[in-house]
C-alpha positions as YAML, in Angstrom:
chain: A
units: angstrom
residues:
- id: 1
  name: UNK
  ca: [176.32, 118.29, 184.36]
- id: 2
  name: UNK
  ca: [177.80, 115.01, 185.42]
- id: 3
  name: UNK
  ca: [179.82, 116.81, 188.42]
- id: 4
  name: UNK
  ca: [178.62, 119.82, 190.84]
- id: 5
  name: UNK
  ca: [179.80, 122.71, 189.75]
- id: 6
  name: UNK
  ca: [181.86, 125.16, 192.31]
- id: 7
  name: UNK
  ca: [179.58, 128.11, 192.40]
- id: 8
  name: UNK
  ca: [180.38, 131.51, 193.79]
- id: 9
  name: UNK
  ca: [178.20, 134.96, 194.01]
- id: 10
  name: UNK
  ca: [180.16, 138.10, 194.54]
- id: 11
  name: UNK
  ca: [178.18, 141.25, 195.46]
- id: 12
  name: UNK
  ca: [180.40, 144.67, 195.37]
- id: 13
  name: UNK
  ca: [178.05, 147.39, 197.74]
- id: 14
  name: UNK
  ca: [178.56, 150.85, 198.08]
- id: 15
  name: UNK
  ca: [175.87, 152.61, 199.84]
- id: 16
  name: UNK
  ca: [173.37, 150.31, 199.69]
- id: 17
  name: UNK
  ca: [172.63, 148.00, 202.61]
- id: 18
  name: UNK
  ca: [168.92, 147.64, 202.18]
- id: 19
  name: UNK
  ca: [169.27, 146.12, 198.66]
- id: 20
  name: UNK
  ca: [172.28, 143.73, 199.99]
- id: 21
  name: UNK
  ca: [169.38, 142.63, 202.39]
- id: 22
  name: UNK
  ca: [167.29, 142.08, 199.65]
- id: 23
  name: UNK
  ca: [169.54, 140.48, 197.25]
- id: 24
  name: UNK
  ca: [171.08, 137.72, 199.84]
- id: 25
  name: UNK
  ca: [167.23, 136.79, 200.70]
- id: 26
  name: UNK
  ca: [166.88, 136.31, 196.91]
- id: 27
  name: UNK
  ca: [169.80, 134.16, 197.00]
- id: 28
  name: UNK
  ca: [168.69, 131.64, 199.63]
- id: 29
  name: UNK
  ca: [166.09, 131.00, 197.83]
- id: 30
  name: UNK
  ca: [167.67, 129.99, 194.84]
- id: 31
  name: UNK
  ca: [166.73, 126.31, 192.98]
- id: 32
  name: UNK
  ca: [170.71, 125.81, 193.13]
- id: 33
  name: UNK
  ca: [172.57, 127.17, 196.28]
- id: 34
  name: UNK
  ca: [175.45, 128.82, 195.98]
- id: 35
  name: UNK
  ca: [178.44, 127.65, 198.07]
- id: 36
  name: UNK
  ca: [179.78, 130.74, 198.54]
- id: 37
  name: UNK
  ca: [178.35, 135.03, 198.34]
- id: 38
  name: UNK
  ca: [180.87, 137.55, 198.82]
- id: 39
  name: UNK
  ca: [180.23, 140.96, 199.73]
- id: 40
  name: UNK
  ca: [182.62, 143.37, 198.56]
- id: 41
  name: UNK
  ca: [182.38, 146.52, 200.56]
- id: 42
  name: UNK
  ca: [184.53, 149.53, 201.74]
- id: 43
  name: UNK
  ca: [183.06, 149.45, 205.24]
- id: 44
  name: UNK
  ca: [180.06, 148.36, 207.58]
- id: 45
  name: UNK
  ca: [178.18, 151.11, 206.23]
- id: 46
  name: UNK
  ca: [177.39, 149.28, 203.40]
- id: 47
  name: UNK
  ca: [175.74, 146.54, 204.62]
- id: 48
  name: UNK
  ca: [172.58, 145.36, 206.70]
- id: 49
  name: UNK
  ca: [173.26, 145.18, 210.27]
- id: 50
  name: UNK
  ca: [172.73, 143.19, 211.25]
- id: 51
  name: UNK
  ca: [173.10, 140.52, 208.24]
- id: 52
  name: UNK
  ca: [170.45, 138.50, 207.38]
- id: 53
  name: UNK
  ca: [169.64, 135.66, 209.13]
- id: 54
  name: UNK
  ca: [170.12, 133.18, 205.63]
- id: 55
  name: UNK
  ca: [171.47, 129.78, 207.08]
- id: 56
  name: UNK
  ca: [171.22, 128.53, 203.70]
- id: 57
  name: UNK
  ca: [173.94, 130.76, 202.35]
- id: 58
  name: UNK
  ca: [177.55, 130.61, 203.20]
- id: 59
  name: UNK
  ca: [178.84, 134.58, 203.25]
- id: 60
  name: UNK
  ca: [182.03, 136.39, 203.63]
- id: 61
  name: UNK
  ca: [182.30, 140.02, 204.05]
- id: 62
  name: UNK
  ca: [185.78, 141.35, 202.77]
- id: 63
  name: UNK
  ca: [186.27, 145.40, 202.92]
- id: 64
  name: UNK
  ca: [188.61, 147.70, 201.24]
- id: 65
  name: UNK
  ca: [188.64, 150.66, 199.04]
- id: 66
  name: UNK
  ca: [185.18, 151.91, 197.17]
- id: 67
  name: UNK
  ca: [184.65, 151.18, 193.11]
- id: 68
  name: UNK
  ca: [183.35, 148.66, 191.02]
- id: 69
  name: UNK
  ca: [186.54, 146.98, 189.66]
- id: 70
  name: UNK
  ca: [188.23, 147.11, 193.05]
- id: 71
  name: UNK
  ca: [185.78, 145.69, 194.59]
- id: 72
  name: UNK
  ca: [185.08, 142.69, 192.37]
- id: 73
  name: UNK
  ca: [188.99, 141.86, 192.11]
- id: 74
  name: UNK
  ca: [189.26, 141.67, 195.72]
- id: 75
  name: UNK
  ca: [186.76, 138.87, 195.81]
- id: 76
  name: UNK
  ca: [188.21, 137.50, 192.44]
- id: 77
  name: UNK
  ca: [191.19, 137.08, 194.75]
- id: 78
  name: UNK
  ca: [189.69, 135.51, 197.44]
- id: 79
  name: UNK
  ca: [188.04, 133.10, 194.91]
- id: 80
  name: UNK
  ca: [191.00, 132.10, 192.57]
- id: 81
  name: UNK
  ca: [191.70, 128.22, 192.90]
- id: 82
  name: UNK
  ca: [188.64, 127.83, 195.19]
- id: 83
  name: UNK
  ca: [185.19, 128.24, 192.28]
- id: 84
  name: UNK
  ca: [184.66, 126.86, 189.01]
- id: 85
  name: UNK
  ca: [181.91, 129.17, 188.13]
- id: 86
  name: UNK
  ca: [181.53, 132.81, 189.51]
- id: 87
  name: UNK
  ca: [178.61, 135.15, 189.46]
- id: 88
  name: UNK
  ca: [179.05, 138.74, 189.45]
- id: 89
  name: UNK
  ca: [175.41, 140.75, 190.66]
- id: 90
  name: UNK
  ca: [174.91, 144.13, 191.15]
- id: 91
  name: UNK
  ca: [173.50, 144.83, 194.77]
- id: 92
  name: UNK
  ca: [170.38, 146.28, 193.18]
- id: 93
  name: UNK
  ca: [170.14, 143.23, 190.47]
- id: 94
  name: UNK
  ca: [166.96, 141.05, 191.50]
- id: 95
  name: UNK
  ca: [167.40, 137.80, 190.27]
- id: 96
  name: UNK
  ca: [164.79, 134.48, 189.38]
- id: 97
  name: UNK
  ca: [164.96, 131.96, 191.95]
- id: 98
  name: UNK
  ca: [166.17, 129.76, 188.68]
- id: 99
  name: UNK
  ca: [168.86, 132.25, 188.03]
- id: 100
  name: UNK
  ca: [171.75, 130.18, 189.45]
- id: 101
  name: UNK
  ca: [170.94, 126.52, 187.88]
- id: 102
  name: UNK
  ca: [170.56, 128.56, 184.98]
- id: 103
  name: UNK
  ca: [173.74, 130.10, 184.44]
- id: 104
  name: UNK
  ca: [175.26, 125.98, 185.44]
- id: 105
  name: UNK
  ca: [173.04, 124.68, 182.58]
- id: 106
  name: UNK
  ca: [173.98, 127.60, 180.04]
- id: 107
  name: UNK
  ca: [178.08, 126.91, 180.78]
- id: 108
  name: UNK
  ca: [177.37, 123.36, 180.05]
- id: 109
  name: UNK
  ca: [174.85, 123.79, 176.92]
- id: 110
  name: UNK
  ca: [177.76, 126.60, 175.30]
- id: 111
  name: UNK
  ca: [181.00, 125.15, 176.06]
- id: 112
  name: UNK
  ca: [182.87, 127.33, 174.27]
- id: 113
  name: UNK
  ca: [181.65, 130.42, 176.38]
- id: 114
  name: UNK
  ca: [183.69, 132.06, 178.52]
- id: 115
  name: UNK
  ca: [181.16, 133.76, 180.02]
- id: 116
  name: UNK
  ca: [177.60, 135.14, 180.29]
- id: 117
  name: UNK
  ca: [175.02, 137.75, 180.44]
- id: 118
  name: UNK
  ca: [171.63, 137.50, 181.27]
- id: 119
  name: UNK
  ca: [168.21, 138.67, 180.30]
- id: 120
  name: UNK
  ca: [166.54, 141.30, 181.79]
- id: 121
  name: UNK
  ca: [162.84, 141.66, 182.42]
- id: 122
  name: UNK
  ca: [163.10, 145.27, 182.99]
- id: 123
  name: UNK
  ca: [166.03, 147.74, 183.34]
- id: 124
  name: UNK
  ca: [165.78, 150.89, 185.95]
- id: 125
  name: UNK
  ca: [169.04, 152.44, 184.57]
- id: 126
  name: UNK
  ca: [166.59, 153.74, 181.79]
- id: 127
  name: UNK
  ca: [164.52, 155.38, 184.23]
- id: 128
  name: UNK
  ca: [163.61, 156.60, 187.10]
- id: 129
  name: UNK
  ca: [164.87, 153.42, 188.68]
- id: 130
  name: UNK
  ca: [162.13, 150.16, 189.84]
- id: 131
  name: UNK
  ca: [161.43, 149.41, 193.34]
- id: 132
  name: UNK
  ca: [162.67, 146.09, 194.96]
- id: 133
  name: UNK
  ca: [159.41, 145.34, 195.73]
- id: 134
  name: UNK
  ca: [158.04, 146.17, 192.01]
- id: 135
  name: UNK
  ca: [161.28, 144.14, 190.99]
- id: 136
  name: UNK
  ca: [160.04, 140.82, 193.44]
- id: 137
  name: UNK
  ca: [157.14, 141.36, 192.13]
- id: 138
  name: UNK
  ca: [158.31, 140.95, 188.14]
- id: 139
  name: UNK
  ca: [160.61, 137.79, 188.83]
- id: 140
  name: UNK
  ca: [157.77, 135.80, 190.87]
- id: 141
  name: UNK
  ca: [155.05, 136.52, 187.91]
- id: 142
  name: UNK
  ca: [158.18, 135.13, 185.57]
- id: 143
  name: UNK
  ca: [159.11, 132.28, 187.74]
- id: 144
  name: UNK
  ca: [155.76, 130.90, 188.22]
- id: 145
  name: UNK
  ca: [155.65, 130.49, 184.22]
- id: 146
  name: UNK
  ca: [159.20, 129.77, 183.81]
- id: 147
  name: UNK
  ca: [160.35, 126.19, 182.70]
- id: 148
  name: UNK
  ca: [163.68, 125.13, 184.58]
- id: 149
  name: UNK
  ca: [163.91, 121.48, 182.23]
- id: 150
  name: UNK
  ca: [164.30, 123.78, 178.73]
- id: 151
  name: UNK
  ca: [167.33, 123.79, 177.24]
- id: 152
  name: UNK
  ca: [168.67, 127.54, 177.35]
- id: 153
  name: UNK
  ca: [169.27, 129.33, 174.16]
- id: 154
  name: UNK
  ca: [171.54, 132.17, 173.10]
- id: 155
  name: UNK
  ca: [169.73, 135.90, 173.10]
- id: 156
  name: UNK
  ca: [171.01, 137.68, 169.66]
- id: 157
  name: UNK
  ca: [171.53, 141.04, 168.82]
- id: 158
  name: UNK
  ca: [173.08, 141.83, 171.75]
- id: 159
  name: UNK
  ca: [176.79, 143.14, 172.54]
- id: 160
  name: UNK
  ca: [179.76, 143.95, 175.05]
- id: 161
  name: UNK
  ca: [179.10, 142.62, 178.44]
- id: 162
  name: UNK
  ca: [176.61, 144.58, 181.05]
- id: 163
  name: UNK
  ca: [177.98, 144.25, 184.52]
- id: 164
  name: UNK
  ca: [174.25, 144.13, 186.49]
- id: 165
  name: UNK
  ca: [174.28, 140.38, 185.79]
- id: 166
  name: UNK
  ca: [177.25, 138.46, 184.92]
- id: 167
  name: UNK
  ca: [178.98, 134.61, 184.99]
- id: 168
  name: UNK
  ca: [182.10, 133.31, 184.40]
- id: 169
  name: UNK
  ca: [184.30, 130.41, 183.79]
- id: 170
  name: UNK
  ca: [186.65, 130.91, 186.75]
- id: 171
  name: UNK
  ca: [189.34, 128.69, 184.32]
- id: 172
  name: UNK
  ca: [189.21, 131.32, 181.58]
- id: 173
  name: UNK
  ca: [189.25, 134.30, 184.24]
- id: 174
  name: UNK
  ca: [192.76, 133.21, 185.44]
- id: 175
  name: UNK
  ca: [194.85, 136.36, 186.45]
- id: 176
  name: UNK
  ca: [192.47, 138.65, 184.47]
- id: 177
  name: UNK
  ca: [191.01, 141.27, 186.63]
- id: 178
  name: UNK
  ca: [189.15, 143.78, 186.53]
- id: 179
  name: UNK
  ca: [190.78, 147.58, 184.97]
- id: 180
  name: UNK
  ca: [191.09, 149.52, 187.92]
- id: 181
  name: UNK
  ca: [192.19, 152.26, 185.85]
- id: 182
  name: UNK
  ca: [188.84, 153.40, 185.88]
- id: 183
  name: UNK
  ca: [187.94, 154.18, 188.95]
- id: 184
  name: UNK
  ca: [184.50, 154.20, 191.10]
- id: 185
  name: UNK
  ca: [181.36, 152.29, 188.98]
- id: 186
  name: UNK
  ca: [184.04, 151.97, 186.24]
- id: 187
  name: UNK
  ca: [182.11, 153.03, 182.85]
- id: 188
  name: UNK
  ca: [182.73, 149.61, 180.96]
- id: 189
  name: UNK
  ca: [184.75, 148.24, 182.66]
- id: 190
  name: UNK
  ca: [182.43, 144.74, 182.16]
- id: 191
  name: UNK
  ca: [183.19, 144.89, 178.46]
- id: 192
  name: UNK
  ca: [186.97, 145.23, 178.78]
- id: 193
  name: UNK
  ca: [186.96, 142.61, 180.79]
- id: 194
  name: UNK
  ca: [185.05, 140.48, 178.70]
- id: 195
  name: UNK
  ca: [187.07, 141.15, 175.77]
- id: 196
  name: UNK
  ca: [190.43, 139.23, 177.45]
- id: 197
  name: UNK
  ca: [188.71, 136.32, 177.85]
- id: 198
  name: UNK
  ca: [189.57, 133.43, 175.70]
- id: 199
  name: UNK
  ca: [185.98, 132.56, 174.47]
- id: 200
  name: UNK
  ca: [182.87, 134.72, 173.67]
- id: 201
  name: UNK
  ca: [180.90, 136.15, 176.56]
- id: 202
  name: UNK
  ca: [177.13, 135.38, 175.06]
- id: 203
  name: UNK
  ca: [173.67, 136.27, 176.63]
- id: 204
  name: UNK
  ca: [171.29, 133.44, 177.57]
- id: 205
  name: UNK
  ca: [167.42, 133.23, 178.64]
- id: 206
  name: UNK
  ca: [167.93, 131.60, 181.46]
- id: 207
  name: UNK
  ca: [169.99, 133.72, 183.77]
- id: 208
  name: UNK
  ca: [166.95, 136.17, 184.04]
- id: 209
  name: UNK
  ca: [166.02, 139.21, 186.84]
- id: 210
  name: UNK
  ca: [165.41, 142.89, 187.38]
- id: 211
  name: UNK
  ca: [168.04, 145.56, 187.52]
- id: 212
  name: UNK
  ca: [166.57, 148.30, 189.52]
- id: 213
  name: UNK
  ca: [168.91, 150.71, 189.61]
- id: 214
  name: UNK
  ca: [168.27, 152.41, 192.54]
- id: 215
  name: UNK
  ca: [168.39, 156.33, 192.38]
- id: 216
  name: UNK
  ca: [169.24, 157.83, 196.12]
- id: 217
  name: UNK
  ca: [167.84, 161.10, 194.97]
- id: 218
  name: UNK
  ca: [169.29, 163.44, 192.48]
- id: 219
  name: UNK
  ca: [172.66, 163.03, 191.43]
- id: 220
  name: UNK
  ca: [175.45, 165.04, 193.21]
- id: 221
  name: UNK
  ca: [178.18, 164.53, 191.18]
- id: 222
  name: UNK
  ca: [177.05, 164.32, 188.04]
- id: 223
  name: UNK
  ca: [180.49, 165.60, 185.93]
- id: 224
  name: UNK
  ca: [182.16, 162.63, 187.26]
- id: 225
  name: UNK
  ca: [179.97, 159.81, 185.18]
- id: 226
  name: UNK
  ca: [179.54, 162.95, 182.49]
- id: 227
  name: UNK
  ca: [183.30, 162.94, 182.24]
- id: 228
  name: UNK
  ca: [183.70, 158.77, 182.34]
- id: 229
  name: UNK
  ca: [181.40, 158.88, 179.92]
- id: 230
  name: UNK
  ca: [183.71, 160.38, 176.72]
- id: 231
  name: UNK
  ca: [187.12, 159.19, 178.78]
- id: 232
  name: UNK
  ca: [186.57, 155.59, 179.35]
- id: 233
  name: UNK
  ca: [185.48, 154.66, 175.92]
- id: 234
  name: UNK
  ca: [188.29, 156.39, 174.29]
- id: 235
  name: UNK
  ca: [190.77, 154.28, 177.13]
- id: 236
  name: UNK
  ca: [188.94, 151.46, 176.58]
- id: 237
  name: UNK
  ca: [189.70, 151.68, 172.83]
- id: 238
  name: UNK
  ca: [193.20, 152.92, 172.80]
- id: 239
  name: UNK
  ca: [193.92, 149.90, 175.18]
- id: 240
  name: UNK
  ca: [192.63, 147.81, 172.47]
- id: 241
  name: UNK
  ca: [189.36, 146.40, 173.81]
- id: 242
  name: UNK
  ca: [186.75, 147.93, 171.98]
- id: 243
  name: UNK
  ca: [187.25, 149.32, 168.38]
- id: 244
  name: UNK
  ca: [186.12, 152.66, 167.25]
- id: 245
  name: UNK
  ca: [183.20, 151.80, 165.40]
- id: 246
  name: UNK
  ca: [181.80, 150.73, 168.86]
- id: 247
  name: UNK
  ca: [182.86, 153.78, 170.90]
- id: 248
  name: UNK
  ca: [181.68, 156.16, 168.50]
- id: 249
  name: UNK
  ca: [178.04, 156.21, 169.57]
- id: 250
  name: UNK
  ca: [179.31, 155.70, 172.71]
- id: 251
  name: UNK
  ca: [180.79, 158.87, 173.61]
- id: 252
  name: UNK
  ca: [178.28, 160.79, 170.74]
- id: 253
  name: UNK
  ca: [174.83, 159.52, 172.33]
- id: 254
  name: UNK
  ca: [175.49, 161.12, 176.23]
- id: 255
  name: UNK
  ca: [176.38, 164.01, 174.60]
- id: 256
  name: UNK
  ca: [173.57, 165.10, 173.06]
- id: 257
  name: UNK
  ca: [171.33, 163.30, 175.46]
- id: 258
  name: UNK
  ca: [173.21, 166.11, 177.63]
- id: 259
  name: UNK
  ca: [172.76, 168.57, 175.86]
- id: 260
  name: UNK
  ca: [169.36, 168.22, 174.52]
- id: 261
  name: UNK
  ca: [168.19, 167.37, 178.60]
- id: 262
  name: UNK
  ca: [169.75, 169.87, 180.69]
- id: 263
  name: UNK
  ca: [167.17, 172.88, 179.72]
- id: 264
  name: UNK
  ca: [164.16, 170.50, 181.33]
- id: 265
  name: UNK
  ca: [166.67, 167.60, 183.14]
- id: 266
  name: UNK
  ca: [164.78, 164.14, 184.70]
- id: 267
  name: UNK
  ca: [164.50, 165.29, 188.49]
- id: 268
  name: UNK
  ca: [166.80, 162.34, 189.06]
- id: 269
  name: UNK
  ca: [169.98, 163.38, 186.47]
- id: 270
  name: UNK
  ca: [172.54, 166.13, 186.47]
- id: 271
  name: UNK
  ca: [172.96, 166.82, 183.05]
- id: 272
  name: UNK
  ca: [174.07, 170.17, 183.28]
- id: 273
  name: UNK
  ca: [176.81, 168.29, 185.24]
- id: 274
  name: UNK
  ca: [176.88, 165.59, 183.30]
- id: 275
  name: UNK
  ca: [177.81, 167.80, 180.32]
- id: 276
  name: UNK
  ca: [180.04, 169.82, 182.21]
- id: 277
  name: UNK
  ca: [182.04, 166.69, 182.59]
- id: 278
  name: UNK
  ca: [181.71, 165.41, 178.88]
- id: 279
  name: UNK
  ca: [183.14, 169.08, 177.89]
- id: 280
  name: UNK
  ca: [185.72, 168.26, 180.15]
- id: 281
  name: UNK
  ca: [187.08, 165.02, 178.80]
- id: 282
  name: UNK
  ca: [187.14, 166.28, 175.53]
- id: 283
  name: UNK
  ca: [188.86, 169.09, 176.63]
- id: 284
  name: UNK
  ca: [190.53, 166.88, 177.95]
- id: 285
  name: UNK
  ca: [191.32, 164.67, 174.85]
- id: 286
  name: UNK
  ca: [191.92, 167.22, 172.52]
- id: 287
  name: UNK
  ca: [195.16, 167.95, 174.62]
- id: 288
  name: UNK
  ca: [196.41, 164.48, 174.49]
- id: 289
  name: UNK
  ca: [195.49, 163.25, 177.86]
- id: 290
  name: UNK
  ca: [193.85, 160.06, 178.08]
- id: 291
  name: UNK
  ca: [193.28, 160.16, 182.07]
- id: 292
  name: UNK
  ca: [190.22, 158.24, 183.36]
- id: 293
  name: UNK
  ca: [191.42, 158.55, 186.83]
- id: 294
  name: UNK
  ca: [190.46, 162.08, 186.74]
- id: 295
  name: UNK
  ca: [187.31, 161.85, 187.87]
- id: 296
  name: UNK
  ca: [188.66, 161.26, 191.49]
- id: 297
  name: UNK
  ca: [189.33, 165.29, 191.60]
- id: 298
  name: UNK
  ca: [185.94, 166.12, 190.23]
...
C-alpha cells in the first residue's frame, strides 16, 4: 500500500494469562508491528504479571465486565477514530509471524472486503485442545516455507465469520458493535457481526495460525454453551442475520452430537450438561421465549 496502514490488535482474556503471555511474544515478533494491542480483561487475574517485557509492542490494558462481545466493544471504543485496520485474536489464537502484513496486503488486494478471516493450520476446538508449544511449533514449520511477496488469494467454501482470527476495516465497522445480547463467549456473535458490515467478510491464505483452544479441564458448566447453542442461532436469525437454512444444522448437529456422546462423553465435554441445556432452550422456544441472556442463571 502506498500509505501505512493504522493497525490495531485487540485481545479479550478471561482466565487465561499464560496464553496472553504467549500471544503478545508472538506479536513482537511480527514482520509488521502493530501500533497498538489491547487487552480486554475483567481484572488482573487475567493477565501475566507481570506483563511481558515486549518493547516492541505498544499495549493498553482496559478492564470491565467478562464476555466476548463486551470485551471486544470496549476496545472497539477505545479504537474508534484512532485505527484504520483492527485485528480481533483470541488469547489462545497462535498466529505466523507474517500474520499482520498479511491481513494489510489482503485489505489492499480485496478492496471491496469489509473484513477477514484467516486460515487455520489446525483447530483445537475440535479436540482435545493443542498445546502452545505444539501450536509454535506448527506456525514456525509454516513460516519457514511461507512466501510473504505472493499475492494472497481468497479461501472458498467457507462461511459466516469465526471469531479465533479476525480483521476489519475500522471505516466499515463505524458504530457497529458487537451483540451483547449474548452474553459470555457469545455463540456467533462473529457472524452477526459480520453480517452488518457493508462488504463481504472473505477468508484469505495469508492471515494464517493455530487456534488451540485451550481446555482448563472438564467443563463445569456445560448447560450454559448447551443452551447458547439452540438459543443464539434462533436470535441470531429472528434478528435477521443469519437465515434459517443456515441455523438449521446449527442448532440440529449439537444436539445429537449430545445426545449420541453423553453415554461415553470426551473427558474434556459435559454433554450430559450440554444437553441438559439444549433441552432447555427448546423448552425454552417452544414457549415463545427467545432469551439468550438466560444462560447468566444457569
Amino acid at each position: 500500500m502506498s500509505t501505512p496502514v493504522s493497525l490495531a490488535v485487540i485481545i479479550g482474556s478471561s482466565g487465561r494469562p499464560n496464553e496472553v503471555a504467549i500471544a503478545l511474544n508472538r506479536l513482537a515478533q511480527q514482520t509488521r508491528l502493530p501500533d497498538l494491542v489491547i487487552l480486554s480483561a475483567e481484572g488482573a487475574g487475567d493477565l501475566p504479571d507481570p506483563l511481558p517485557d515486549t518493547p516492541a509492542l505498544r499495549v493498553e490494558v482496559i478492564e470491565g465486565p467478562r464476555g466476548s462481545s463486551v470485551q471486544r466493544n470496549r476496545a472497539l471504543d477505545r479504537l474508534a477514530g484512532h485505527a484504520d485496520v483492527v485485528a480481533i485474536f483470541d488469547d489462545d489464537y497462535v498466529p505466523s509471524r507474517h500474520a499482520l502484513d498479511g491481513i494489510v496486503r489482503s485489505f489492499a488486494s480485496f478492496p471491496e472486503a469489509s473484513g477477514l478471516c484467516g486460515s487455520l493450520l489446525a483447530d483445537g476446538a475440535a479436540s482435545m485442545g493443542i498445546t502452545p508449544q505444539e501450536a509454535i511449533r506448527m506456525v514456525e514449520d509454516f513460516d519457514s516455507s511461507f512466501d510473504p511477496t505472493r499475492d494472497p488469494a481468497q479461501v472458498a467454501g467457507m462461511a459466516g465469520v469465526y471469531g479465533c482470527n479476525m480483521a476489519f476495516r475500522m471505516r466499515d465497522v463505524g458504530d457497529l458493535r458487537f451483540d451483547e445480547n449474548a452474553p459470555l463467549y457469545g455463540w456467533l456473535e462473529d457472524s452477526d457481526f459480520g453480517a452488518w458490515l457493508p462488504g463481504p467478510v472473505i477468508y484469505v491464505d495469508a492471515l494464517v495460525g493455530v487456534h488451540c483452544a485451550v481446555k482448563t479441564g472438564r467443563e463445569s458448566r456445560g448447560r450454559r454453551l448447551g443452551y447458547s447453542q439452540v438459543m443464539n442461532p434462533v436470535y441470531f436469525w429472528r434478528k435477521g442475520s443469519m437465515s434459517l437454512r443456515r441455523i438449521l444444522p446449527l442448532v440440529l448437529r449439537p444436539i445429537a452430537a449430545n445426545i449420541a456422546k453423553s453415554p461415553q462423553p470426551e473427558p474434556w465435554i459435559d454433554r450430559k450438561g450440554r444437553l441438559q441445556g439444549n433441552l432447555l432452550a427448546l423448552s425454552d422456544l417452544f414457549r415463545g421465549r427467545v432469551t439468550p441472556g438466560r444462560i447468566l442463571k444457569l
